[in-house]
C-alpha positions in Angstrom: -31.2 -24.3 -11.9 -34.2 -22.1 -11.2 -32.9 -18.3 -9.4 -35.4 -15.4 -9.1 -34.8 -12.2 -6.8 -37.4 -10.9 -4.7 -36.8 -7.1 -3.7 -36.6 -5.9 -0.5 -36.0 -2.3 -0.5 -35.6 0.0 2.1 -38.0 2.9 1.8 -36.7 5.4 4.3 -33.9 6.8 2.1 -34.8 6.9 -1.6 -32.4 5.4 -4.3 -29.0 5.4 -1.9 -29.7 2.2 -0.1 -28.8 -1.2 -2.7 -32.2 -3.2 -2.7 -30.9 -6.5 -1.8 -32.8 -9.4 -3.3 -33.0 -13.1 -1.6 -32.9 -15.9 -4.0 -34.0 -20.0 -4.3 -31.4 -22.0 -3.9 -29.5 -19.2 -1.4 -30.1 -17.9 2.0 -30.2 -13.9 1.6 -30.0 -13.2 5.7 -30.2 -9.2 6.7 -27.4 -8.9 9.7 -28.6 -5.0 10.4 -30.8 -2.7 9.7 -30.6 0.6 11.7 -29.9 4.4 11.9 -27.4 5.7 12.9 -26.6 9.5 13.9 -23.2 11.2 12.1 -21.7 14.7 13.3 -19.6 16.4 10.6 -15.9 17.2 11.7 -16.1 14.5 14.4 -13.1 11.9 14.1 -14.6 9.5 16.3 -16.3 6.3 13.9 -19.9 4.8 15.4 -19.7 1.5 15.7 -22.2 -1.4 15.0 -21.3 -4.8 15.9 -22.7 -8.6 14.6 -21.9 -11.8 14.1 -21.6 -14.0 11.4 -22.6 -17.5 12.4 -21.6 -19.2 8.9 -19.3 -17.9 6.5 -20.5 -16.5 2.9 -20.9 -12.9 1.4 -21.5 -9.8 2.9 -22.7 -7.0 1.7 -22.2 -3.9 4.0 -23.7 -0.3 2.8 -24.5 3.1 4.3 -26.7 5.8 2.8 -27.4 9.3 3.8 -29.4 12.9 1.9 -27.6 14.5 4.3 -23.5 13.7 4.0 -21.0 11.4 2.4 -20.3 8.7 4.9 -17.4 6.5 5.6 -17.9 2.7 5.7 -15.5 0.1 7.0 -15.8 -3.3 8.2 -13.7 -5.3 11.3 -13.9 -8.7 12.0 -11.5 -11.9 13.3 -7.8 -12.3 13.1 -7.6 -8.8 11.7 -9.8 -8.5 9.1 -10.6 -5.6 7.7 -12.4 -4.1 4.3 -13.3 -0.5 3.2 -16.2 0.5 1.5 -16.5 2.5 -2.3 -17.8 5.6 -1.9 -20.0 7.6 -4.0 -22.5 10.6 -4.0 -23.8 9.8 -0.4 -23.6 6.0 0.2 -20.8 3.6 1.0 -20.7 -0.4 -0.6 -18.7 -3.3 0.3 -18.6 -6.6 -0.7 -16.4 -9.6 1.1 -16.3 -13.0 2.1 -16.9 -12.8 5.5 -15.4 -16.0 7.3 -17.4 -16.8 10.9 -17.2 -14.6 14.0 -17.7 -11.3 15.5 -17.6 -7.7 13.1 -18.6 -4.2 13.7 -18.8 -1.3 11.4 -17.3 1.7 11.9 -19.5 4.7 10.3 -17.9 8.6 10.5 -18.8 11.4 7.9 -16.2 12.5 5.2 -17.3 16.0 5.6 -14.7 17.5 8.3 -16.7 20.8 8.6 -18.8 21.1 11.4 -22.4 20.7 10.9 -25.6 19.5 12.7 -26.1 15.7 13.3 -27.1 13.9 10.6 -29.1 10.6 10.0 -27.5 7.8 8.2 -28.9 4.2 7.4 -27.0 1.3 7.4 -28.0 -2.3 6.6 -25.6 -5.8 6.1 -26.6 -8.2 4.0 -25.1 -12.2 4.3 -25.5 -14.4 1.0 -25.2 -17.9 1.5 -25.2 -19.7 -2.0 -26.8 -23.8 -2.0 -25.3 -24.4 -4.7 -22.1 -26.6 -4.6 -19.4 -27.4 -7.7 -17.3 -30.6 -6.6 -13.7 -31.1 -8.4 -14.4 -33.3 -11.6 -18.1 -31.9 -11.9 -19.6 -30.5 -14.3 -22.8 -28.0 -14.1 -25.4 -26.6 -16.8 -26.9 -23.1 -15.8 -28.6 -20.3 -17.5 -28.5 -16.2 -16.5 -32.0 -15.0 -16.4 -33.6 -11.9 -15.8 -34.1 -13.5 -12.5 -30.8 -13.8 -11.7 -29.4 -12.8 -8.6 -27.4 -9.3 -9.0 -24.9 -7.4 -6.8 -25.0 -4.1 -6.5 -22.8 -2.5 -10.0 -22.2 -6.2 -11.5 -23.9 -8.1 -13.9 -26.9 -11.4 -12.9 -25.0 -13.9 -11.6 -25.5 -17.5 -10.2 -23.0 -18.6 -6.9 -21.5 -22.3 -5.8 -19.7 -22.8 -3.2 -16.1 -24.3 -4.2 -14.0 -26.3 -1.6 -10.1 -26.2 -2.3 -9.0 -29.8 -3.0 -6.3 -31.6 -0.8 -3.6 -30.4 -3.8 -4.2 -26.5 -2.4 -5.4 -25.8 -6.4 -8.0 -26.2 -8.7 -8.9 -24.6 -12.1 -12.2 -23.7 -13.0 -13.8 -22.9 -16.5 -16.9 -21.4 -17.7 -18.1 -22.0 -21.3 -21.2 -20.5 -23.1 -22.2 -20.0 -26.6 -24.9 -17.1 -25.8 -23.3 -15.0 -23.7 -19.3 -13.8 -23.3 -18.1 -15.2 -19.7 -16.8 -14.1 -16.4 -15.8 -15.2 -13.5 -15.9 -14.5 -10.0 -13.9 -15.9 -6.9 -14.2 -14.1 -3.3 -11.8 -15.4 -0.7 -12.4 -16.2 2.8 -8.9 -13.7 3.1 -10.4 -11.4 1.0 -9.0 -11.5 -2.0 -10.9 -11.3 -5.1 -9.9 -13.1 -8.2 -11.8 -12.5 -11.7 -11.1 -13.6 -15.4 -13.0 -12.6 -18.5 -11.8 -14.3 -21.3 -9.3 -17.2 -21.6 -7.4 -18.2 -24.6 -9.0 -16.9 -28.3 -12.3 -16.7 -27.5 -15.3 -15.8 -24.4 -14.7 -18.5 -22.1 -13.2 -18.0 -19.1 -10.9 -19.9 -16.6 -9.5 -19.3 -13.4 -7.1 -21.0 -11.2 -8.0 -21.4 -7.2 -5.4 -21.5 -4.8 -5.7 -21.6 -1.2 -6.2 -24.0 2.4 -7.4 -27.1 1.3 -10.6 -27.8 2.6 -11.4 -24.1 2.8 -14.7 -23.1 0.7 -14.5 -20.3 -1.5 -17.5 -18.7 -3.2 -17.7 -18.5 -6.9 -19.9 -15.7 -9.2 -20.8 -17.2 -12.7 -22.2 -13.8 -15.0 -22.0 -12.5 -18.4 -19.7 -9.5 -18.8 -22.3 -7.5 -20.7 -25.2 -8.9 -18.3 -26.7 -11.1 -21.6 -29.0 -14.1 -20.7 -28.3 -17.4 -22.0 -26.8 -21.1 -20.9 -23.4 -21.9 -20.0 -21.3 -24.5 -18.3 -19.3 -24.7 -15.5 -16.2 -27.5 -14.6 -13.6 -28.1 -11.6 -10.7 -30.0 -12.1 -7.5 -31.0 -10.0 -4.7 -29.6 -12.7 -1.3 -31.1 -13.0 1.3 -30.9 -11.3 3.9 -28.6 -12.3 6.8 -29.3 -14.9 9.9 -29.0 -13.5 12.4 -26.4 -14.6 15.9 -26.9 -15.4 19.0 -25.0 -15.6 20.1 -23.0 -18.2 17.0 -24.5 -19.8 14.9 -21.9 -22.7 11.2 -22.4 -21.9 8.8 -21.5 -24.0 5.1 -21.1 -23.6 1.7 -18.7 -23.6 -0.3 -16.9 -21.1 -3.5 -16.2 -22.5 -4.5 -13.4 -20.1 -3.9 -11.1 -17.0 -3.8 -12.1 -13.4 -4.1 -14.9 -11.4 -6.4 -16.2 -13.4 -3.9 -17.4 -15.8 -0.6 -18.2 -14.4 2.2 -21.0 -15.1 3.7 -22.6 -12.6 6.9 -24.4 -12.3 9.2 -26.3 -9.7 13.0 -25.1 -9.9 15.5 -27.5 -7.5 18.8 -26.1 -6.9 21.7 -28.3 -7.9 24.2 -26.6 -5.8 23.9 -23.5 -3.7 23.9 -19.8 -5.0 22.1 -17.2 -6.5 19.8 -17.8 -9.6 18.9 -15.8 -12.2 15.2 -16.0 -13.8 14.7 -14.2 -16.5 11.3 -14.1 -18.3 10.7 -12.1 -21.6 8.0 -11.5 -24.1 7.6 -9.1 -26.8 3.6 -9.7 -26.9 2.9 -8.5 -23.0 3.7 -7.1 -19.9 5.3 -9.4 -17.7 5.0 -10.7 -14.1 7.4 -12.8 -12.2 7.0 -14.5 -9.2 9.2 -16.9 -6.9 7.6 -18.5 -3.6 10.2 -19.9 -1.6 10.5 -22.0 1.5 9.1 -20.7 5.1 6.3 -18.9 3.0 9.0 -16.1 1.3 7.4 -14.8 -2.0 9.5 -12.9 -4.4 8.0 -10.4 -7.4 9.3 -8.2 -9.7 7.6 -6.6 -12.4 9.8 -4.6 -14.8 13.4 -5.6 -13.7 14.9 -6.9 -16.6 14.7 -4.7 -20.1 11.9 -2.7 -21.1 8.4 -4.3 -19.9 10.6 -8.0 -19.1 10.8 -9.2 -15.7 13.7 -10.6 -13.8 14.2 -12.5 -10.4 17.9 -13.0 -8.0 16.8 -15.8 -5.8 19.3 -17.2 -3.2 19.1 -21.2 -3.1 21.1 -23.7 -0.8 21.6 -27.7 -2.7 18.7 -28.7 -3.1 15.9 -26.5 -2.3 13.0 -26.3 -3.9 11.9 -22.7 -5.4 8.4 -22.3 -7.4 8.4 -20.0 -10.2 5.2 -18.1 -11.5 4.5 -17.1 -14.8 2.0 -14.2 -15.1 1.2 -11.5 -17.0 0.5 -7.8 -16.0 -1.2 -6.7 -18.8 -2.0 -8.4 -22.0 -1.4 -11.9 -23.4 1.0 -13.8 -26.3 4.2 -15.8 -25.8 6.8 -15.6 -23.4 10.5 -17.0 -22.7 11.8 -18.1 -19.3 15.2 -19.3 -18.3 17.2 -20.3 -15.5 20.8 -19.5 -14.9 23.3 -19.9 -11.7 24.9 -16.3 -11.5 29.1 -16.6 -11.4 30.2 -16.1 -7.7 30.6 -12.2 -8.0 33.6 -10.0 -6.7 33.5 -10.1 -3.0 34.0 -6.4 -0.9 35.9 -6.0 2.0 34.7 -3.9 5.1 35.6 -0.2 4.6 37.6 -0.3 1.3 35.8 1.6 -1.8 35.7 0.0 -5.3 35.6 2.3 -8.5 34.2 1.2 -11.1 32.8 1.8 -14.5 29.0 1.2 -15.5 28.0 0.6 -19.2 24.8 1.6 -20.8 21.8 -0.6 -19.7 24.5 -2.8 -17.6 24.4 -4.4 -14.3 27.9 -4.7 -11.9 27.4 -7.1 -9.6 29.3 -7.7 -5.9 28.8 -9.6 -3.0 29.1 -8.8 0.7 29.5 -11.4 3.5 28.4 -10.4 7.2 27.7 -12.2 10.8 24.6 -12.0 12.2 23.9 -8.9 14.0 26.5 -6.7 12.4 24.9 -3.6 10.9 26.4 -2.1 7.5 25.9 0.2 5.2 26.1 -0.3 1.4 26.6 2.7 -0.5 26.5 3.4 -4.2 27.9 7.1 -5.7 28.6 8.7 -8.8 28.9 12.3 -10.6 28.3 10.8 -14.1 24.7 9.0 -13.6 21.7 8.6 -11.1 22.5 5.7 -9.3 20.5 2.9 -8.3 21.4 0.2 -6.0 19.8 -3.3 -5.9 20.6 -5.4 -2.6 19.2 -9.1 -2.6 19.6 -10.4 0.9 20.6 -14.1 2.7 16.2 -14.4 3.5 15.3 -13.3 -0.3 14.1 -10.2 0.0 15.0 -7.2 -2.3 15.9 -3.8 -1.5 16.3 -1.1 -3.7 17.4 2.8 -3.5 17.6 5.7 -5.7 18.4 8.9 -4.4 19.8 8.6 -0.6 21.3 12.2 1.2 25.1 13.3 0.8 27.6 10.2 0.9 28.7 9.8 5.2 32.3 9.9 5.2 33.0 10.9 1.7 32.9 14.3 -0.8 29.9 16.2 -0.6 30.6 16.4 -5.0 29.5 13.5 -5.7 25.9 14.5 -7.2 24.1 10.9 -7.0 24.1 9.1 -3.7 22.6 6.0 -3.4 22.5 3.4 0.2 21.1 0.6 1.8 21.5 -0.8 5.3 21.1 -4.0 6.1 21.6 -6.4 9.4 22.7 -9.6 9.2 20.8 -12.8 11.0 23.4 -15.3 9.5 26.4 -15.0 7.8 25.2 -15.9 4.3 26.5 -13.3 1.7 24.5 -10.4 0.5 24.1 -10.0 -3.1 24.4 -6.6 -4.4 23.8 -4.9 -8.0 24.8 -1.8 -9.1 23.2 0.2 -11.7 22.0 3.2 -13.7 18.4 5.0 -13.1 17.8 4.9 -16.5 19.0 2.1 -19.3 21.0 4.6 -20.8 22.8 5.5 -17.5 27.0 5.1 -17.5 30.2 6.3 -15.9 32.3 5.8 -12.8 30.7 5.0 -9.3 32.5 4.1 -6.0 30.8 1.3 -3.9 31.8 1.2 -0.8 30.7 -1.4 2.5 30.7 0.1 6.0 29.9 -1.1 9.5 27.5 1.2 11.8 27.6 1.2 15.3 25.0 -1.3 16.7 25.2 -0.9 19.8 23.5 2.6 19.8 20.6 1.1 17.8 17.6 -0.1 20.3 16.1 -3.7 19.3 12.3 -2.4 18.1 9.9 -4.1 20.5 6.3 -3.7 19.0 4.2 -1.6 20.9 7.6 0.3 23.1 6.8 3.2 25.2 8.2 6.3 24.3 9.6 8.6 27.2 9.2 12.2 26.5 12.3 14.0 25.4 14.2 11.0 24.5 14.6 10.1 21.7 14.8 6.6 20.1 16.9 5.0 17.5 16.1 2.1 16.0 16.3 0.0 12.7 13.4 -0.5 10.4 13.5 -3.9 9.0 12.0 -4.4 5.4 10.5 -8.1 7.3 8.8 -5.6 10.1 5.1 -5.3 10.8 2.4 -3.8 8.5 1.3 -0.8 9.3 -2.1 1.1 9.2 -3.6 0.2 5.4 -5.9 3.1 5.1 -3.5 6.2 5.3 -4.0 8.9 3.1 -2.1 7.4 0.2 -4.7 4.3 0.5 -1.3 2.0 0.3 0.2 -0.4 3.5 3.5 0.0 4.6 6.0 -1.7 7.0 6.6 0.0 10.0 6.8 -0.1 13.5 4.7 1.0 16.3 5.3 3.1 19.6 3.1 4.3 22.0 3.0 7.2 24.4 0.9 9.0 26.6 0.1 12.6 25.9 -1.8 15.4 27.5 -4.9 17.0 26.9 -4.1 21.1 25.7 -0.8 20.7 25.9 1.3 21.4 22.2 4.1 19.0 20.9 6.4 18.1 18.3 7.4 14.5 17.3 9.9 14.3 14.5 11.0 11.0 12.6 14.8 11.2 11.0 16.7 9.4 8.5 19.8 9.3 6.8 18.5 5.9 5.5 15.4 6.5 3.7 12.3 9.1 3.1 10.1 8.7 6.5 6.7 8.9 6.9 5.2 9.7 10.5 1.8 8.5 11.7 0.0 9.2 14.7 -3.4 8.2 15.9 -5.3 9.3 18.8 -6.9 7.7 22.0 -10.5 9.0 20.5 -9.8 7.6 16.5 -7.9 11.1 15.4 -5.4 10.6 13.0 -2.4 13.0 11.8 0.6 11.5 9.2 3.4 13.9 7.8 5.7 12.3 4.8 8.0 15.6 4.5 8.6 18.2 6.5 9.5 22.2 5.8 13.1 21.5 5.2 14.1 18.0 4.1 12.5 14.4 3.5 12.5 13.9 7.4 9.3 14.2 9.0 7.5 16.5 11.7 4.4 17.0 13.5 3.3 19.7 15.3 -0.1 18.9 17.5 -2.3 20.0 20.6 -3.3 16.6 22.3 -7.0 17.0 22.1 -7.7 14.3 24.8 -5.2 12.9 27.8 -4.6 9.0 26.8 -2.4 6.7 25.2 -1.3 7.9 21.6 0.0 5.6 18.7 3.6 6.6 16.5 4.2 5.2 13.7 7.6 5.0 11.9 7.8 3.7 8.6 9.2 5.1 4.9 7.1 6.7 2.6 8.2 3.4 -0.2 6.5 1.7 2.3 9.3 -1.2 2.2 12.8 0.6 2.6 14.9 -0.1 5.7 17.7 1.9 7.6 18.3 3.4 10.8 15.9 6.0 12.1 15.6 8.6 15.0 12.0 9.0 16.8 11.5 11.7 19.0 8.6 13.5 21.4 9.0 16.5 22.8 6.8 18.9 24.8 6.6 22.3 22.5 6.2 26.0 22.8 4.0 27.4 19.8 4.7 30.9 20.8 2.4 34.4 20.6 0.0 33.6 17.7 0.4 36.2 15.8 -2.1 36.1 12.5 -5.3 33.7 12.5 -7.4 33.9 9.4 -9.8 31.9 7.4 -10.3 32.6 3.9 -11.2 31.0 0.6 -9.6 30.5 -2.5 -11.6 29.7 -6.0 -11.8 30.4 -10.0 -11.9 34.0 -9.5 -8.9 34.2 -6.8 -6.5 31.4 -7.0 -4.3 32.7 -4.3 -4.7 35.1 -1.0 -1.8 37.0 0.2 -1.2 38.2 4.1 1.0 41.0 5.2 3.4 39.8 8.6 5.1 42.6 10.2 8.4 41.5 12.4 10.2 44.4 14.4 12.9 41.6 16.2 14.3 38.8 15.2 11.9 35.6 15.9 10.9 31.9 14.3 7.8 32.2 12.9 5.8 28.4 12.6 3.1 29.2 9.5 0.2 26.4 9.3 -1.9 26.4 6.4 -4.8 23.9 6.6 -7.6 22.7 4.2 -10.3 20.3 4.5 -11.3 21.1 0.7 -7.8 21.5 -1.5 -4.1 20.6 -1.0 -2.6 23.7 0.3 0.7 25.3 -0.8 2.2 28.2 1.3 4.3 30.3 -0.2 7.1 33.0 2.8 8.0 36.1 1.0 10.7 38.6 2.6 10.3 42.2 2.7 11.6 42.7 -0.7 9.1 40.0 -2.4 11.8 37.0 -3.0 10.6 33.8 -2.0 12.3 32.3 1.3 10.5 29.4 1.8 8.2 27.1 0.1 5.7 24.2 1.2 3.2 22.0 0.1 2.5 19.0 2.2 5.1 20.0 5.4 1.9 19.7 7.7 -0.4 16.6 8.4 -1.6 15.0 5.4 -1.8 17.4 2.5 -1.6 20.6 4.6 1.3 22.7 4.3 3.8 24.0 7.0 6.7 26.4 7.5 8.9 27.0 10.1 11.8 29.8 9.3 14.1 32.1 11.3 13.1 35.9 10.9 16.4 37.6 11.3 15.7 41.0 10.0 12.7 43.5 11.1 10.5 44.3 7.5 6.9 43.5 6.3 7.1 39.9 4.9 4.4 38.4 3.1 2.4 34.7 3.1 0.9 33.5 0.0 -1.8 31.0 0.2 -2.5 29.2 -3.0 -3.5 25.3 -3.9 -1.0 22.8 -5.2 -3.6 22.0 -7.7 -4.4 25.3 -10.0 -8.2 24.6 -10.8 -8.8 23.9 -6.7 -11.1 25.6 -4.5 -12.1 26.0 -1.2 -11.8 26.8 2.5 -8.9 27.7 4.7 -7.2 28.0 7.8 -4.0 30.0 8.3 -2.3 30.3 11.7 1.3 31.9 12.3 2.8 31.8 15.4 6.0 33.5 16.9 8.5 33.4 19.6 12.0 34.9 20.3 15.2 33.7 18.8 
């Protein structure tokens, strides 16, 4: 198989642009080519839009002298993919399935600045070349070689999944050391480097059947030499048994390498896999009925996963074998736990926890009721482990005082759940740390329901009232590029706002640490995790356009559940009072401003950056600190809001979370009465 690459550069923007080659035995098509015009410190994205007639790999880029850009891509039934950025250009790579996309281009630089010229340009690569299950194909990596932009030469096939929905794929060369590539239609991306003891590689396919997949055959070091590639249809699983030791290997990391067996339940319950090793890291997965998929890293001891999966007679559970980091030999076994104690509805069990131990309980509701489990202790830092009827596990640490109990007990831990059935939950108590022990109360309670509104996606708030709802752990996803680059189940309100006018929206829990979201009708975006005071979360913001704005409430785990409280309300700012910019660097690492009060007043103090995480420091008139913030305000800003009882000269201290930071700032302190 003959590939050369022909270059096709650019030549308007020197050395940003990738020079896409086209190859023989591909179709290298260019999508768009165009220029676009960016504005610094606008929030708005241009957009570009094209179609993909035929599925295969796109490569989507932006480059610009002038400013970092932004890069991300949209396309059908929610797709979406970011862009790497670095030193003034933006790269993706997908498999991009058939229909309409558009790219949406903004600058990273939030300063103001004059318009700027960026060039974009998307690429679609449609290998020929086509690798059949129980087919086998001789290549060689050449110079000519096609090569993607920060990878090695590499030559493509298109792969269809097999009627099975698996297929395993192996590359073997004797010149160079291996490495495989698989890009998704759903946008994953699978690799392996070396399988077993020496350079070959293998990976396992698993999707649709009939659904094509593109695969990347390279060298890791980008040497030249022959290889092979083959498909195969593996086995089907072996079946697992109970109370059954099962040994075996993984030979490396990821998907690329995983074990997979088929557990029936002889009766119903919960079951207990348990898979050790003392060579590797391991990973342990359970995909269940209705498309459920259980995971769990490091739950048993040290490095060792473990697994509580709720089974009825005779389902059918399949359990994954992987590896996190690292390769050797590993142990799995299956055991049926003992029907635990069961709790009663309002009466608190003591109990004692031993080092590294696990007490377990179990809770039976009907559907709809709404409890709360919670977990306390003065002796240890409790953690609570709740496995529900649906399979899903919920976990808590550190919750807020106990409701209804001593506010001594130092270690509070709680999870609400409501039930859809009456199948039992299945709950676990234990310590923080393995070393963890002493007494704990556990106690079941019902909450009041029917003040609790049934979360409709996409519910208009009213303004002033506020909302209380339940976040479910099986809720929607929410926005995937936040600040923290993570996704995270929420749910989504929406409410009109107007343009000038200031307010506040606050998100509360008892439950769980919130995290508050907002985005604008023009593509602005504000999020607040904490807020000056607590783990609850506030914004303050002037609408900067009339429209429709979009809440939303989710935890900053990202899968916690529990009751919340979502509130908008219309919000006086006050007399601002001090409004300075300012810089902070090597030679000054903090700035200090003097705030006369003569009668008592709330002061709100903003502290914004577009360069550094902020940190504001409130200092009364006799220098003690009185408040402290670092990320109280949108994103990593900072914000405090304190009552100013006594007349004096009090002083704000501007500094950066992050010692060796430097940059610009904004301060802003505003005042009204008491």
């Amino acid at each position: 198989m003959k590939i050369f690459q022909r270059n096709t550069g650019l030549g308007i923007i020197a050395g940003l642009l990738v020079m896409w080659p086209a190859l023989v035995g591909a179709q290298a098509q260019e999508l768009v080519r165009e220029n676009v015009v960016l504005e610094a410190g606008l929030r708005t994205p241009t957009r570009v839009q094209f179609q993909v007639e035929s599925p295969g790999l796109l490569l989507f880029d932006a480059g610009s002298i002038d400013l970092q850009p932004i890069l991300s891509l949209e396309g059908p039934g929610g797709f979406s993919a970011q862009a790497e950025e670095s030193q003034g250009r933006s790269q993706g790579l997908v498999y991009a399935p058939q229909g309409d996309y558009r790219l949406l281009i903004e600058s990273a630089d939030r300063q103001g600045s004059p318009p700027r010229e960026v060039q974009v340009r998307v690429t679609l690569l449609q290998p020929e070349n086509r690798l059949g299950m129980g087919e086998g194909v001789e290549g060689r990596l050449t110079p000519d070689s096609f090569m993607l932009p920060g990878s090695n030469r590499s030559e493509w096939y298109l792969v269809e999944i097999p009627e099975t929905g698996t297929a395993v794929i192996s590359m073997h060369s004797s010149d160079v050391d291996t490495l495989l590539t698989v890009y998704y239609p759903d946008g994953r991306i699978d690799s392996n480097d070396d399988y077993g003891s020496g350079t070959d590689s293998r990976i396992t396919l698993r999707g649709e059947p009939g659904v094509s997949v593109l695969l990347g055959a390279s060298a890791l070091f980008g040497e030249e030499g022959a290889y092979s590639l083959d498909a195969r249809i593996p086995e089907p699983p072996p079946a697992l048994r109970l109370g059954e030791l099962l040994r075996g290997q993984v030979f490396s990391s990821g998907s690329g390498d995983e074990l997979r067996y088929e557990f029936t339940a002889p009766k119903s319950g919960y079951y207990r896999f348990s898979l050790s090793s003392s060579d590797f890291d391991t990973l342990l997965e359970a995909s269940l009925a209705g498309g459920t998929r259980l995971s769990d890293d490091d739950g048993g001891e040290g490095s060792n996963s473990m697994l509580t999966v709720p089974l009825d007679e005779g389902e059918n559970a399949e359990i994954i074998v992987k590896s996190y980091s690292g390769s050797g030999s590993f142990e799995l076994v299956t055991a049926l736990i003992p029907d635990p104690p069961a709790l009663e509805l309002g009466t608190a069990v003591s109990g004692e926890l031993s080092p590294g131990g696990i007490n377990r309980y179990s809770f039976r509701g009907r559907a709809g009721q709404l409890v709360s489990v919670q977990l306390v202790s003065q002796d240890f830092d409790t953690l609570l482990f709740v496995t529900t009827p649906e399979g899903t596990s919920i976990e808590n640490d550190d919750a807020s005082q106990p409701r209804g109990g001593s506010s001594a007990w130092d270690y509070v831990s709680r999870v609400e759940y409501q039930f859809t059935g009456d199948a039992p939950l299945f709950i676990e108590v234990r310590g923080y740390s393995q070393e963890d022990s002493g007494a704990y109360e556990l106690l079941v309670t019902e909450l009041d329901s029917d003040s609790i509104v049934p979360y409709r996606e996409g519910a208009r708030l009213e303004l002033g009232e506020p909302v209380t709802s339940f976040l479910s752990a099986m809720g929607i996803e929410a926005s995937s590029d936040d600040w923290y680059g993570e996704s995270r189940v929420g749910q989504v309100y929406t409410i009109g706002l107007t343009e000038g006018r200031a307010y506040q929206i606050t998100l509360e829990s008892d439950s769980f640490d919130t995290f508050l979201q907002i985005d604008g009708p023009q593509g602005e975006a504000w999020e607040n995790d904490d807020g000056p005071e607590d783990t609850n979360s506030l914004l303050v913001l002037t609408a900067p356009a009339s429209g429709q704005y979009r809440l939303t409430a989710s935890s900053y785990s990202g899968d916690a559940q529990g009751i919340y409280t979502l509130k908008v309300e219309e919000f006086e700012l006050g007399e601002l009072v001090l409004d300075q910019r300012g810089a902070i660097g090597a030679a000054q690492v903090e700035q200090e401003y003097v705030l006369t009060v003569s009668q008592p007043g709330t002061v709100r103090i903003n502290l914004q950056s577009q360069d550094f995480d902020t940190r504001l420091s409130l200092l009364d008139p006799r220098g003690i600190i009185m408040a402290e913030d670092d990320d109280g305000g949108s994103g990593t800003d900072s914000m405090i809001v304190h009552d100013l009882n006594e007349p004096g000269i009090y002083t704000i201290r501007v500094m950066s979370f992050s010692s060796d930071a430097a940059g610009e700032f904004h301060l802003q302190v505003y005042r009204k009465d008491l």
